[in-house]
C-alpha positions in Angstrom: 9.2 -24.4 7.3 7.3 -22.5 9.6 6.7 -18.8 10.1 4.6 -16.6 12.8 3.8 -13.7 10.8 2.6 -10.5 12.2 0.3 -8.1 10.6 -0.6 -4.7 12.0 -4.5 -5.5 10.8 -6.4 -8.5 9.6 -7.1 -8.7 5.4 -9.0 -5.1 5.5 -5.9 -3.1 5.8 -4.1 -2.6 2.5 -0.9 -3.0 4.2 -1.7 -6.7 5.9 -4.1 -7.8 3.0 -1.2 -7.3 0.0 1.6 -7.4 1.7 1.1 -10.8 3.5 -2.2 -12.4 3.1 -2.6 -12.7 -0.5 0.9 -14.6 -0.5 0.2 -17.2 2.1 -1.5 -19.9 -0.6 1.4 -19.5 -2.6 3.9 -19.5 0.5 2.3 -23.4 1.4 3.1 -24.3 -2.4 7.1 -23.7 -1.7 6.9 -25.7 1.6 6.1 -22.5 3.8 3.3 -22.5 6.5 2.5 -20.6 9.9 0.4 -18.8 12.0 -0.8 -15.5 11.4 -1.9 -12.9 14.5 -2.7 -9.7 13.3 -2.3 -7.3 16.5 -6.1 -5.7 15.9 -8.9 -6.7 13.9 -11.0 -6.1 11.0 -13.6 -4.4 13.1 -11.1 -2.3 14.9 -10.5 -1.5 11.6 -13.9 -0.2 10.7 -14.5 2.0 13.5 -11.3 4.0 13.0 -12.5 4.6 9.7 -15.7 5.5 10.6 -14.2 8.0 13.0 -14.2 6.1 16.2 -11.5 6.8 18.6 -9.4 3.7 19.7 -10.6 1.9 23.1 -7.4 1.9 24.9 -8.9 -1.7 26.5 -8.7 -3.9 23.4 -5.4 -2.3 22.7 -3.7 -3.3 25.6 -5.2 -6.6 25.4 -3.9 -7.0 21.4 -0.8 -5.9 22.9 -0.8 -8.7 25.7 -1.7 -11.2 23.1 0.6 -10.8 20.8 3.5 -10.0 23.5 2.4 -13.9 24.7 2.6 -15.2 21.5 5.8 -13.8 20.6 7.3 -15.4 23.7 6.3 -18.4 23.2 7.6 -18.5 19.6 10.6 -20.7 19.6 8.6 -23.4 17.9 8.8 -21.3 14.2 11.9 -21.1 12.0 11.4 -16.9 11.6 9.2 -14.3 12.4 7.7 -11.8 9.8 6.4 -8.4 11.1 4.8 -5.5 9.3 6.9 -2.7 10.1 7.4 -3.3 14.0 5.8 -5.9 16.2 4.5 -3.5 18.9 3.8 0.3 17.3 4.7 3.3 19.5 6.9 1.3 21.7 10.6 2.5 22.6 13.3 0.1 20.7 14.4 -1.4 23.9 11.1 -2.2 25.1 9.8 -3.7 21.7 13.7 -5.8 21.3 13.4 -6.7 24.6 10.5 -9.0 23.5 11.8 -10.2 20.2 12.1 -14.0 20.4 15.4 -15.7 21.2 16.9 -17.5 18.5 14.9 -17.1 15.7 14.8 -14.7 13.0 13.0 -11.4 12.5 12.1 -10.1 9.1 10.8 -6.5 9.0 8.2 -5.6 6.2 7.8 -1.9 5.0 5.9 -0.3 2.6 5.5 2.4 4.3 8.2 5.0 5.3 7.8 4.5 9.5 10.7 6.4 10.0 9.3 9.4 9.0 5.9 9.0 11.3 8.5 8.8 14.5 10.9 10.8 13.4 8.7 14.1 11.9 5.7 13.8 14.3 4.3 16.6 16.0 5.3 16.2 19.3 8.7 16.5 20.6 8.3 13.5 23.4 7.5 11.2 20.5 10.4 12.5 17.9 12.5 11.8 21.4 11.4 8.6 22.5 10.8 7.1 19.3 12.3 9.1 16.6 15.2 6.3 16.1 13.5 3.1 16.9 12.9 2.1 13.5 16.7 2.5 12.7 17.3 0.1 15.7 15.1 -2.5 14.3 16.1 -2.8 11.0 19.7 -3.0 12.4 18.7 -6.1 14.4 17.1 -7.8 11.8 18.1 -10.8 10.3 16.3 -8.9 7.1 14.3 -5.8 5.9 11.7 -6.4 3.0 10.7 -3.2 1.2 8.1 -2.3 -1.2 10.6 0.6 -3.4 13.9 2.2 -3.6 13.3 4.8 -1.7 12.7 2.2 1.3 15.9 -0.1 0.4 18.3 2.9 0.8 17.1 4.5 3.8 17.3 0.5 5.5 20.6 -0.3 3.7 22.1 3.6 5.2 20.9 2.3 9.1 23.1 -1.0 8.9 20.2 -3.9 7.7 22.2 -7.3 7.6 20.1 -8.4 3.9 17.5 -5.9 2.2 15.0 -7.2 -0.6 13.0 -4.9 -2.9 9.9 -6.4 -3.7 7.1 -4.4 -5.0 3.5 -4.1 -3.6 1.7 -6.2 -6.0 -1.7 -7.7 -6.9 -2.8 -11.4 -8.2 -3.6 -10.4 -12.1 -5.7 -13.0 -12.4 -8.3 -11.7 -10.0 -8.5 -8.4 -12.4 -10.8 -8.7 -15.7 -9.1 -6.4 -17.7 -11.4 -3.2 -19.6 -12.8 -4.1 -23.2 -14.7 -1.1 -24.0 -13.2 2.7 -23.5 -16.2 4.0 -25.0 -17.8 6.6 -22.6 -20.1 9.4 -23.0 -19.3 10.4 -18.8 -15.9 10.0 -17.7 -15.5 8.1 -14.8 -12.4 8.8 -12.6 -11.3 6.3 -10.1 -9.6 6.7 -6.8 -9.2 3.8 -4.3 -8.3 4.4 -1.0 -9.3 4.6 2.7 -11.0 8.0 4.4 -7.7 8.3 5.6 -5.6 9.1 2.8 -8.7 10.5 0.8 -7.4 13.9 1.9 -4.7 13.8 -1.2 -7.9 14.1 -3.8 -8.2 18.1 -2.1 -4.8 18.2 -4.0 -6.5 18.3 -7.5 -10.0 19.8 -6.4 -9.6 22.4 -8.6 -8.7 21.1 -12.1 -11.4 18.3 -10.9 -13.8 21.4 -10.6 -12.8 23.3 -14.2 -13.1 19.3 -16.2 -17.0 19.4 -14.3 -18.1 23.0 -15.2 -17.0 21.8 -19.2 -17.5 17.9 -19.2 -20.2 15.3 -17.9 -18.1 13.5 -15.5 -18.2 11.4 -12.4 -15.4 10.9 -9.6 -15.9 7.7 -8.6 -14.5 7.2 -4.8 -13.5 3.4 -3.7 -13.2 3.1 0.2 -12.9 7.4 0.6 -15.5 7.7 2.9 -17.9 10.8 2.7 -15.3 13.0 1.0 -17.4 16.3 -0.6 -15.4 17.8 -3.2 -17.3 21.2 -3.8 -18.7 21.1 -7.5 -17.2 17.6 -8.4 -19.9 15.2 -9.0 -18.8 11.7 -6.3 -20.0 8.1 -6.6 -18.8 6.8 -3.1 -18.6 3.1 -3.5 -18.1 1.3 -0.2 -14.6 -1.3 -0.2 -15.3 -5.1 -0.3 -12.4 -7.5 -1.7 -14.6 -8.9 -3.7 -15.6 -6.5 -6.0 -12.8 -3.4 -5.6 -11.7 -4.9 -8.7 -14.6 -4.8 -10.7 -15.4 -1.1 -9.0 -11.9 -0.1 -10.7 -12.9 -1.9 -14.2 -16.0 -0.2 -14.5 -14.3 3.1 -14.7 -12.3 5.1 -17.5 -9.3 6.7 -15.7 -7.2 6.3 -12.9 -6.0 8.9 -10.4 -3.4 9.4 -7.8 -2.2 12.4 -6.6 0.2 13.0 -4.3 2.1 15.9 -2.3 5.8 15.9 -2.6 6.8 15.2 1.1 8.9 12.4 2.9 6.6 10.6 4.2 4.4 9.8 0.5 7.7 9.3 -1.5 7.5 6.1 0.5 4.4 5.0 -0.8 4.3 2.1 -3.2 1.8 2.9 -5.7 -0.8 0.2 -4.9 -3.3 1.8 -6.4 -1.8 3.1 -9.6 -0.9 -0.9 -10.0 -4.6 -2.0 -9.3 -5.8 0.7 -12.1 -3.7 -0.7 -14.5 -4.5 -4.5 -13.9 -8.0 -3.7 -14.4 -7.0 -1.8 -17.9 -6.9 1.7 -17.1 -4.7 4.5 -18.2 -3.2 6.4 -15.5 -2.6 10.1 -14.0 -0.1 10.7 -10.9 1.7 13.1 -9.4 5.5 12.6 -10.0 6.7 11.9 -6.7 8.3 8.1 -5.3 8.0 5.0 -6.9 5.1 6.3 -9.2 7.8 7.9 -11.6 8.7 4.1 -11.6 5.5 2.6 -12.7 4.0 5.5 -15.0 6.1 5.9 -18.2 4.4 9.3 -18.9 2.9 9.2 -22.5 3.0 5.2 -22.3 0.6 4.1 -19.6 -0.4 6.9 -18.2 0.4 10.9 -17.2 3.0 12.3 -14.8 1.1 15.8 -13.7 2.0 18.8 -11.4 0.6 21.6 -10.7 -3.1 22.0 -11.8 -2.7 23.1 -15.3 -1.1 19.4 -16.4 -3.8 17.8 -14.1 -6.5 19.7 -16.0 -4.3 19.1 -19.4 -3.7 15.5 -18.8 -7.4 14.5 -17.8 -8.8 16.8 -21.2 -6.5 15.0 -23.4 -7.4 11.7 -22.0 -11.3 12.6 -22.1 -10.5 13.2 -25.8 -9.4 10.3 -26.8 -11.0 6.9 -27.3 -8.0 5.1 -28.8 -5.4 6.9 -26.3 -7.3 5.5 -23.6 -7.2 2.2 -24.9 -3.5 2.3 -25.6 -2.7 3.3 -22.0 -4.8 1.1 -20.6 -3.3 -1.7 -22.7 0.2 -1.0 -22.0 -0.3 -0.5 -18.2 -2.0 -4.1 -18.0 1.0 -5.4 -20.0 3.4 -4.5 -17.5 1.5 -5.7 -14.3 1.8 -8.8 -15.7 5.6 -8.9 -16.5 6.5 -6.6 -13.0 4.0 -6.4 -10.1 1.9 -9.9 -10.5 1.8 -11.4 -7.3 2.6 -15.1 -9.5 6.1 -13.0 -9.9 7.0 -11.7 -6.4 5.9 -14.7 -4.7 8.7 -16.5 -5.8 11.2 -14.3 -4.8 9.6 -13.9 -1.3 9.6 -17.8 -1.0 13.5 -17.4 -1.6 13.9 -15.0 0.1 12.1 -16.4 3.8 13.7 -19.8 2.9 17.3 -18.7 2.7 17.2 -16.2 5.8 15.5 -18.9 7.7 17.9 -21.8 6.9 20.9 -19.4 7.2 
């Protein structure tokens, strides 16, 4: 079988790099192959994050590209996008171009609807406030990464929907042997763009410094200064985020409780606990799913339980160890990519064939 799938970004976004490139080796084993186009690049990648505005050039000429491809695509048996095959279009304009005949899979992990829908300005809210409704409609399937995601596409008339969690390949994760520490690290793993959450839990961050030799180690944040919190920024490579992760003691991952982050899927929470680390998180989404507060990790709001939560697990040698032993555990039995990739194999296979 043969698929065109469409990524947003080549393997540095998050989004592309888990939710469709780490699967293609195991797609070929079950008799799936394609083509992937991402719609822009790696390095446009890099100069967003740097802070570089977009050129408006190599957009249009992404957006050529891929409207070219996507014409020509009746020699594939379905198409797989990432959310929408051409972003910030109106719904007629982007159906217009879906191919004839074959299938469209829609891929979210993220809660689009919400970016359209509660943007800032009123022309976009108008013009593209229900396009994402529209698409999932006219899908032959909608892929989601939680719950939270499956209702909203099952609610705007989506013809099959498959939860299947963002995940990560275990096996690429040496799990933690020692908890001993005389600094605590803390971990957070991100882009510069969703850094801003860490301003969240500045303060108790702050009040552990003033009392505690600590570090907050920053994966892919950017230049993020957090007044009075000593930062390690570690620049993001694929191949050694993991080992970044394992060389620290504790996990973090807070979050606001709005519409758009309860459809987040908790990629990094699940990356901290491959590696062997015990968890803290904000309550809010699919990370009341995958922290079992007092098991793996800490549910905290409000400052107080973010301060309480990171004393206690500062504390404790053996509590740490626990966590992180538990949270490894149930990667491997829940959000191990050998475990999803099997049901995403079914699940291409039978919408393709049908």
């Amino acid at each position: 079988m043969k698929v065109l799938f469409l990524t947003r970004y080549g393997p540095r976004g998050a989004s592309s790099r888990y939710r469709t490139y780490q699967y293609l080796p195991k797609l070929r084993e079950a008799g799936i192959d394609g083509d992937v186009l991402p719609l822009l690049d790696d390095s446009y990648l890099r100069r967003r994050y740097k802070g570089a505005s977009g050129n408006v050039f190599e957009v249009a000429a992404a957006y050529i590209k891929r409207a070219l491809k996507v014409g020509d695509a009746g020699g594939y048996d379905l198409v797989w996008a990432e959310k929408e095959l051409f972003p910030w279009l109106p719904a007629p304009l982007e159906l217009a171009s879906w191919p004839r005949g074959v299938p469209v899979v829609l891929d979210y992990d993220d809660a689009m609807h919400h970016r359209y829908g509660r943007h800032g300005q009123a022309i976009v809210r108008g013009m593209l406030g229900g396009k994402i409704p529209k698409l999932i409609a006219c899908s032959a399937a909608v892929v989601v990464g939680n719950a939270y995601l499956a209702e909203y596409a099952r609610s705007n008339g989506a013809n099959r929907v498959e939860v299947i969690p963002t995940v990560v390949d275990v096996a690429g994760y040496r799990k933690k042997q020692s908890y001993a520490t005389e600094s605590l690290k803390m971990c957070w793993i991100g882009s510069p763009v969703t850094s801003k959450y860490l301003a969240m839990i500045a303060g108790p961050l702050r009040r552990f410094a003033e009392k505690h030799s600590c570090e907050l180690v920053l994966i892919g944040g950017g230049d993020l200064d957090l007044k009075g919190v000593p930062v390690k920024h570690v620049d993001w490579a694929p191949d050694t985020e993991a080992e970044a992760i394992r060389n620290c003691d504790v996990g973090l991952m807070p979050l606001p409780d709005d519409p758009w982050e309860r459809g987040k899927c908790g990629l990094k929470l699940i990356q901290y606990m491959a590696a062997g680390l015990p968890i803290i998180a904000s309550p809010i989404g699919i990370n009341n799913d995958i922290v079992e507060d007092g098991v793996n990790g800490f549910l905290a709001s409000g400052d107080e339980q973010w301060i309480a939560c990171i004393e206690e697990l500062n504390a404790s040698e053996s509590l740490r160890s626990g966590f992180g032993e538990q949270g490894r555990r149930k990667v491997e039995k829940y959000y191990d990519l050998s475990v999803t990739a099997s049901v995403l194999s079914r699940v291409l296979l039978e919408v393709a064939h049908r």
